[in-house]
TORLUMLO-294761 format. One record per residue (C-alpha): x, y, z; residue in one letter. Coordinates in nm, 4 decimals. Example, Ala and Ser with C-alpha at 12.3 -4.5 7.8 and 13.67 -1.06 7.14 Angstrom:
<pt <1.2300; -0.4500; 0.7800>; A>
<pt <1.3670; -0.1060; 0.7140>; S>
//
This chain:
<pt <0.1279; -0.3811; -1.0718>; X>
<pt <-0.0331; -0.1966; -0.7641>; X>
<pt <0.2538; -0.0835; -0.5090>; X>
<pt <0.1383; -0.3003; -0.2345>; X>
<pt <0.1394; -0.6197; -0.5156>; X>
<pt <0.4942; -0.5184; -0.6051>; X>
<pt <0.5678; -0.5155; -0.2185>; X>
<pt <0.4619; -0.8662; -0.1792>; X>
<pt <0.7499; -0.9862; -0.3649>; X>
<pt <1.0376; -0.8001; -0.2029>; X>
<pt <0.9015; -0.6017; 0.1105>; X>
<pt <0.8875; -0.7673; 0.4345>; X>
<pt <0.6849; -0.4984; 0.5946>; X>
<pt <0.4024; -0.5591; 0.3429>; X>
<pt <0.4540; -0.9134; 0.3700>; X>
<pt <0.3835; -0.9088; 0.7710>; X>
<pt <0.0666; -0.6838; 0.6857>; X>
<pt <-0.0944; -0.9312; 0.4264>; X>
<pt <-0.0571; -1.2495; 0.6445>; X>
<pt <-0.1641; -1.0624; 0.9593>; X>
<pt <-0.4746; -0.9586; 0.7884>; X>
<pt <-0.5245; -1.3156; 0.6371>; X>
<pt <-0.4963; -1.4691; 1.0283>; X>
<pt <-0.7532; -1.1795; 1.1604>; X>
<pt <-0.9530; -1.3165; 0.8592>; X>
<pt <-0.9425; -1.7001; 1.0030>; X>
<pt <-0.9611; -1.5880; 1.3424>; X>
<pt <-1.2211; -1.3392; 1.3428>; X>
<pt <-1.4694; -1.5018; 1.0169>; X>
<pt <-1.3603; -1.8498; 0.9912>; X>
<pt <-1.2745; -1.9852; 1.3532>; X>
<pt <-1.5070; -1.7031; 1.5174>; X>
<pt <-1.7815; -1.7787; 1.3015>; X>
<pt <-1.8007; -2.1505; 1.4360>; X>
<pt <-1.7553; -2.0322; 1.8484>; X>
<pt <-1.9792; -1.7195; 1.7943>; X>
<pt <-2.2585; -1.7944; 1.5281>; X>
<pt <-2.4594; -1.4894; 1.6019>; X>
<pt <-2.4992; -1.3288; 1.3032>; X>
<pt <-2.4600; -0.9955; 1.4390>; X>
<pt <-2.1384; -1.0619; 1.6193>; X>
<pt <-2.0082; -1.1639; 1.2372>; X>
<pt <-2.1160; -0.8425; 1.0827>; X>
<pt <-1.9663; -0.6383; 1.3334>; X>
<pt <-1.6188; -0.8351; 1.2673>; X>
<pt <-1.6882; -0.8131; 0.9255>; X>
<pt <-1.7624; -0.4406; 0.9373>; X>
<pt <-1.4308; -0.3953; 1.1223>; X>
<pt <-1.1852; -0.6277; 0.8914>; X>
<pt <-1.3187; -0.3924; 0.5916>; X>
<pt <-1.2303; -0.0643; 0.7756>; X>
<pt <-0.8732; -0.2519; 0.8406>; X>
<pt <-0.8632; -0.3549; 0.5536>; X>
<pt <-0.9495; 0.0188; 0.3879>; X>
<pt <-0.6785; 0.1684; 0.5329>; X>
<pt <-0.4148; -0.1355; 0.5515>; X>
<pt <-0.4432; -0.1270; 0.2016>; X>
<pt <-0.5297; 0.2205; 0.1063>; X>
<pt <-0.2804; 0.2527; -0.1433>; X>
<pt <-0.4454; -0.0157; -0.3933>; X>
<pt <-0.7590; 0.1100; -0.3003>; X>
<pt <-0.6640; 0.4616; -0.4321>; X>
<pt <-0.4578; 0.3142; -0.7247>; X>
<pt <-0.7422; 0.1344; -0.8389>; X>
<pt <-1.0129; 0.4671; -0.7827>; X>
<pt <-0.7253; 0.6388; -0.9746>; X>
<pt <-0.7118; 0.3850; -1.2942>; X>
<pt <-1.1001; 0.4521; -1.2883>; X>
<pt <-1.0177; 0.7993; -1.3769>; X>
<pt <-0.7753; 0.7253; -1.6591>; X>
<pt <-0.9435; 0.4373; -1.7732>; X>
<pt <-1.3340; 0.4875; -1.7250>; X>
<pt <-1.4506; 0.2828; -2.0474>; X>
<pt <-1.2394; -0.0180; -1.9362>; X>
<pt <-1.3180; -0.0062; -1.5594>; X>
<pt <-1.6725; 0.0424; -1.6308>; X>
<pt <-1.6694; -0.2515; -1.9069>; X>
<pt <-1.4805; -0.5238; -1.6942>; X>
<pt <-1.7489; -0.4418; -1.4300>; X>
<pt <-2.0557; -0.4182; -1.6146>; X>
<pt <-1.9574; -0.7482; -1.7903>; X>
<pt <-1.8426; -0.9532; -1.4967>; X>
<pt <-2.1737; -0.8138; -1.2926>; X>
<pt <-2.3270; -0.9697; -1.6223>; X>
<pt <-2.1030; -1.2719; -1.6218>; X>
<pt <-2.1337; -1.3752; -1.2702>; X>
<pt <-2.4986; -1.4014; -1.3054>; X>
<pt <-2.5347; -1.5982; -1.5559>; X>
<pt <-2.3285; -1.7892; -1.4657>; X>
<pt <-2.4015; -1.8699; -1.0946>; X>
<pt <-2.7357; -1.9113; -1.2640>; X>
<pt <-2.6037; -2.1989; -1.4754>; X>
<pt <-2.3941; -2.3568; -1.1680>; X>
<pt <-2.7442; -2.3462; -1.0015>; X>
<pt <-2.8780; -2.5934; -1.2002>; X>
<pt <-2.6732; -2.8813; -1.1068>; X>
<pt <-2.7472; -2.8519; -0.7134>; X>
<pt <-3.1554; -2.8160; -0.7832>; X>
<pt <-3.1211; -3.1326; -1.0506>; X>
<pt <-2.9689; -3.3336; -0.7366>; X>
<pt <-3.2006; -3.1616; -0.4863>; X>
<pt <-2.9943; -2.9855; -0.2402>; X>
<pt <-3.0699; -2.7242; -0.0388>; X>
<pt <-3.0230; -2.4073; -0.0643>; X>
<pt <-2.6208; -2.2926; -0.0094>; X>
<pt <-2.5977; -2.2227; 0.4333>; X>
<pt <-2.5005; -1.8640; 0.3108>; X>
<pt <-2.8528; -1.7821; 0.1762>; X>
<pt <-3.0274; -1.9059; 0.4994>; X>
<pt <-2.7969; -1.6762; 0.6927>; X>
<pt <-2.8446; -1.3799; 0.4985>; X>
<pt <-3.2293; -1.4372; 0.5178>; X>
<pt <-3.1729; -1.4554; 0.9081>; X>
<pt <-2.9523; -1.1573; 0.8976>; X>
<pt <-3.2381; -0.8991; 0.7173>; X>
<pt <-3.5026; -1.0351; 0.9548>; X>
<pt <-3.3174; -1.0344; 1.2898>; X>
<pt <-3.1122; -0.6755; 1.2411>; X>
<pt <-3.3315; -0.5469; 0.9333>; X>
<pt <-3.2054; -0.3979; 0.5965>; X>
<pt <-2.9300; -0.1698; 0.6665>; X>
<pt <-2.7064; -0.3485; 0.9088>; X>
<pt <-2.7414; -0.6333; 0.6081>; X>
<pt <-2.6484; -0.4157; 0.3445>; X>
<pt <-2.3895; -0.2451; 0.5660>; X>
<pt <-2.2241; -0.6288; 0.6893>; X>
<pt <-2.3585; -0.8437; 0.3847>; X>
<pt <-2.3780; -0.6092; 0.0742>; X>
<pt <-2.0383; -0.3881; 0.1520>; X>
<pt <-1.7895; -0.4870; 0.4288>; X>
<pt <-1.8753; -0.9139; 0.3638>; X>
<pt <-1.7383; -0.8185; -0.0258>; X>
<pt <-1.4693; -0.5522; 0.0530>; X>
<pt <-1.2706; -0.8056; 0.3208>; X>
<pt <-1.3247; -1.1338; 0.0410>; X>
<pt <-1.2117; -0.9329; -0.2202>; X>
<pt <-0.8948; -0.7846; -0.0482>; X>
<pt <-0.8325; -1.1734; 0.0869>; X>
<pt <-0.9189; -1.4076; -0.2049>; X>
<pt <-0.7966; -1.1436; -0.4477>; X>
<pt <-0.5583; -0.8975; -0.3371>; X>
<pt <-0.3424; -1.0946; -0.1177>; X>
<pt <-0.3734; -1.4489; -0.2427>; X>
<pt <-0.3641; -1.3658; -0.6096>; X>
<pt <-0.1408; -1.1111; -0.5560>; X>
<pt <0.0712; -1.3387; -0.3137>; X>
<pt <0.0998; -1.6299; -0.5088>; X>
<pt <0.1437; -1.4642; -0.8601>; X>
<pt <0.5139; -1.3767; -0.8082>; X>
<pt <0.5420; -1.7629; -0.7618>; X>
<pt <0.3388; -1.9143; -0.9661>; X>
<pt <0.1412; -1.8645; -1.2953>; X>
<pt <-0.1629; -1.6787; -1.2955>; X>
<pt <-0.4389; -1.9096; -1.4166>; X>
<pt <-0.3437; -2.1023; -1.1246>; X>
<pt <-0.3847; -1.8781; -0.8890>; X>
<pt <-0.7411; -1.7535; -1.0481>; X>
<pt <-0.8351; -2.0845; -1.0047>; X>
<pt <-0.6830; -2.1785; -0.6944>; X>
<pt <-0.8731; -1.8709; -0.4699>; X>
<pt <-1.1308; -1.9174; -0.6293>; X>
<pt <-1.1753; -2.2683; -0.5173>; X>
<pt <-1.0797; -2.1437; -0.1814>; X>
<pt <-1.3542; -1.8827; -0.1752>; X>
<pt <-1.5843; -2.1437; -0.2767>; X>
<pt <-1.4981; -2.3993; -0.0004>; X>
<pt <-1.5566; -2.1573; 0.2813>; X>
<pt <-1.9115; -2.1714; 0.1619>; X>
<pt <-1.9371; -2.5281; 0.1888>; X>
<pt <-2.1811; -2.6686; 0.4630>; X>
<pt <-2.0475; -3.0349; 0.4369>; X>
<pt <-1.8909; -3.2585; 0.2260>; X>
<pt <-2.1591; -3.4183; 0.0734>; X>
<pt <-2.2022; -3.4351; -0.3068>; X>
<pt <-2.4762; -3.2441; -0.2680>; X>
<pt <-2.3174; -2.9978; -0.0090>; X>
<pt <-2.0426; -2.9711; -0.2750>; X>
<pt <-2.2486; -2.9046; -0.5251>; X>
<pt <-2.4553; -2.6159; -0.3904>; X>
<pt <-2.1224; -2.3877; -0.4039>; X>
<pt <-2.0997; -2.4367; -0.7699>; X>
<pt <-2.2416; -2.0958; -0.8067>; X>
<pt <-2.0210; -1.9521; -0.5311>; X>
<pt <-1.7089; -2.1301; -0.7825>; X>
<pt <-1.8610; -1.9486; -1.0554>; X>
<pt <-1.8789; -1.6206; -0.9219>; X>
<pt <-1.5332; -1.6733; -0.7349>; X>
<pt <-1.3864; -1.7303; -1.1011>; X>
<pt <-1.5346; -1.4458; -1.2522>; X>
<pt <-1.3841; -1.2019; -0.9781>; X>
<pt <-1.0972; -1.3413; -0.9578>; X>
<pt <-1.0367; -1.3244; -1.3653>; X>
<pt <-1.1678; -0.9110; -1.3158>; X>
<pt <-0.8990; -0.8811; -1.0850>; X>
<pt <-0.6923; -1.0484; -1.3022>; X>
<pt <-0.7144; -0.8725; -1.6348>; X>
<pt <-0.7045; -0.5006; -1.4525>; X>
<pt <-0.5097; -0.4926; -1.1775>; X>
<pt <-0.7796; -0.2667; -1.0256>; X>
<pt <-0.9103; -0.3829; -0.6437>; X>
<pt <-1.2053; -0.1974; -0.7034>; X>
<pt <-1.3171; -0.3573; -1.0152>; X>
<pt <-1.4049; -0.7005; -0.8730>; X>
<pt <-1.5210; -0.4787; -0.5014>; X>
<pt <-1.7657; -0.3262; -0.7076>; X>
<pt <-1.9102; -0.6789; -0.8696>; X>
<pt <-1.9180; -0.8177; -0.5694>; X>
<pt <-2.1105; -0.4967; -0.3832>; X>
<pt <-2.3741; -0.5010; -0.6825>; X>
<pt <-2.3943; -0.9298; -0.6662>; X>
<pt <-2.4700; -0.9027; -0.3281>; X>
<pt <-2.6892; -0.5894; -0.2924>; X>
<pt <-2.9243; -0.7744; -0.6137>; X>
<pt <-2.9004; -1.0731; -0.3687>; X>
<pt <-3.0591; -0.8465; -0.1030>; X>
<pt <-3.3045; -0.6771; -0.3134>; X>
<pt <-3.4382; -1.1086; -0.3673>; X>
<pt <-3.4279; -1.1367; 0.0274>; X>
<pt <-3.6440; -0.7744; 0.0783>; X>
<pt <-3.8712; -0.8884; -0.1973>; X>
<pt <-3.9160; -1.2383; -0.0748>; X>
<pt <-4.0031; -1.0493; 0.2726>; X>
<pt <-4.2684; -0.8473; 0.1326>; X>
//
């Protein structure tokens, strides 16, 4: 267990960091996303809860760069196969949203909006790396972390994951809740990745890779 995890369970100082960065989360994606919709506005936030985040955090970050070093064959394995995992996957959970017609998840819309309004970089720079560092140091780090000294771990891979895929929802439609079936899929296979290595940067680096694929669909889409 990361220092930081093993903090969460007796230090109040790390405590007070992880639930401040959890409200700047809410605050600044969540409740600022519904006030302030510009797109831009959220990558910038986004962009600056990742740097936060970087160096709240730094020690898991560099515990988890380190256990790359002594364990490069596992690292590269759990990330490989949850890259592989995840798509398939989300694939599958695709199917039941296009069988009931829904539309496309509100999350792919944006992103499309994002490339064409600030172009390629700012996306891959708010989308493809700070959007995945900040979810995986909130869904992951702090509430698995959190809520694992309290409660059994299966439960808590399952529980942030369905958090992660409710903030995707765009209503609460059967349809709306279908469409983040993939988002559920992908939130379960990051969440196990985190799970089995106790390495930040294992499900980070999914997540980076899911996304940045997502992009490369968006750029070809745009011709």
């Amino acid at each position: 267990m990361s220092d930081m995890a093993a903090g969460w369970a007796s230090g109040r100082p790390a405590v007070t960091v992880t639930w401040g960065y959890l409200a700047a989360y809410v605050g600044g994606i969540l409740l600022g996303g519904r006030l302030y919709p510009d797109l831009s506005t959220t990558g910038w936030v986004y962009l600056g809860l990742a740097l936060a985040g970087f160096g709240l955090f730094r020690r898991d970050f560099r515990e988890g760069l380190s256990l790359w070093a002594r364990r490069p064959a596992a690292s590269f394995a759990w990330t490989a196969g949850g890259l592989l995992g995840a798509a398939v996957l989300s694939t599958a959970a695709s199917l039941v949203p296009y069988a009931l017609g829904a539309d496309d998840p509100p999350n792919a819309g944006r992103i499309f909006t994002l490339v064409q309004e600030r172009g390629m970089v700012f996306a891959v720079i708010a989308a493809a790396i700070s959007g995945p560092a900040v979810e995986e140091i909130v869904y992951r780090l702090a509430m698995i972390g959190r809520l694992s000294s309290r409660l059994p771990m299966p439960i808590c891979v399952i529980g942030s994951s369905l958090v992660f895929a409710a903030i995707h929802l765009g209503g609460l439609g059967l349809k709306d809740l279908s469409s983040v079936l993939p988002h559920l899929a992908v939130g379960l296979v990051l969440a196990t990745a985190y799970w089995r290595t106790r390495n930040i940067t294992v499900p980070v680096a999914i997540h980076v890779i899911y996304n940045l694929m997502g992009l490369a669909t968006v750029a070809a889409s745009l011709g």
